[in-house]
C-alpha positions, 0 to 999 in steps of 0.5 A: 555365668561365671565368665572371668573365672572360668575363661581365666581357668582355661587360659591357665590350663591350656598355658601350663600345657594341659588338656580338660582330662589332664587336669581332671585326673590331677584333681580326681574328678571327672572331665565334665566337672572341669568342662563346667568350670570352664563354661561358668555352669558351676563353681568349685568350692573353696577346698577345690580351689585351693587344689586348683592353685596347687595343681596350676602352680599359681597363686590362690589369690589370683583365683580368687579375684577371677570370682570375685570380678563375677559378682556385681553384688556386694558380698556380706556375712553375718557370723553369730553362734546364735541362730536366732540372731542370724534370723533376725538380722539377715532380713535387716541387712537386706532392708538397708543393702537390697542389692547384697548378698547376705549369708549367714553363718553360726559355725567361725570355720565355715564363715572362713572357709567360705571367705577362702573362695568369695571376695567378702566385702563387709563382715558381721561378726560376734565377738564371743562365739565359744572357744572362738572369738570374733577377733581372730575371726577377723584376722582371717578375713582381712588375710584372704581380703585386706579390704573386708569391712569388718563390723564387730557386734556384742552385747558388751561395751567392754570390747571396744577398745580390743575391737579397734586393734583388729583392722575393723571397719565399726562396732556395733552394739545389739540388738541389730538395727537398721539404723546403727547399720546405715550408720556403720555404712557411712564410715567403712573403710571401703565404701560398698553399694547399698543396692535396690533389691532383696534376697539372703540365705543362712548358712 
């Protein structure tokens, strides 16, 4: 159930003066996908959301937070353009946060599409991920959330210098491990939980 977002949708609408089907129609979609919204039994995505804010003249932001408070468990994404890395690190992060959940994702657009409508605490990103590099991936995240935990992660020490200049949280070298993960923890910029149980999906 998504009980702060939904009850702060329907508050919303019925002060801007509009019923279930009103908004539905503003929104081209039917009134028992907004009457879903309202009970917490499905979310919009992220474009929805946007239209949302558009149609109820309100801050995006503000919708964002209402999901956000739905969710106990911190919310991490890895972004690498190399599936196999995604694989191989997902398992790690969910060893060291049982209690997060982890997504992963080999498309920059999508981890950024996906930070539109979830509050994501702590990011994984690549720093060269074909025409995309994990720094501008960054600036995006910290634009829809100025408090992600960013983490850069690379083959090449080069980077270091450049990776400090973008707000993040650390810098890791691969291969990922569980132990240069505990440590990154350790100095975030906002402290997350670390959690007692498992679960994560790649996107």
């Amino acid at each position: 159930m998504n009980s702060g977002f939904s009850n702060f949708l329907k508050q919303v609408r019925i002060n801007k003066g509009l019923s279930q089907q009103m908004l539905a129609d503003r929104l081209f979609v039917t009134k028992a996908t907004v009457a879903r919204w309202e009970k917490g039994s499905r979310m919009p995505d992220a474009a929805m959301i946007l239209k949302i804010a558009e149609c109820l003249d309100i801050d995006v932001a503000l919708l964002m937070n209402a999901i956000a408070e739905d969710s106990d468990a911190p919310q991490v994404i890895i972004v690498d353009d190399e599936k196999i890395i995604l694989n191989g690190g997902i398992p790690i992060l969910k060893q060291v946060m049982p209690d997060a959940e982890v997504t992963g994702f080999t498309k920059p657009s999508s981890a950024i599409e996906y930070a539109k409508s979830h509050k994501v605490d702590l990011a994984l990103l690549d720093i060269e991920m074909g025409m995309t590099s994990g720094f501008d991936v960054c600036r995006e995240l910290l634009k829809y959330n100025a408090k992600t935990n960013v983490i850069f992660l690379t083959a090449y020490t080069d980077y270091a210098l450049d990776a400090w200049s973008t707000g993040a949280s650390g810098f890791m070298l691969k291969p990922l491990t569980a132990e240069g993960i505990r440590a990154q923890l350790e100095t975030l910029r906002y402290p997350i939980s670390i959690g007692t149980t498992a679960g994560g999906t790649a996107q």
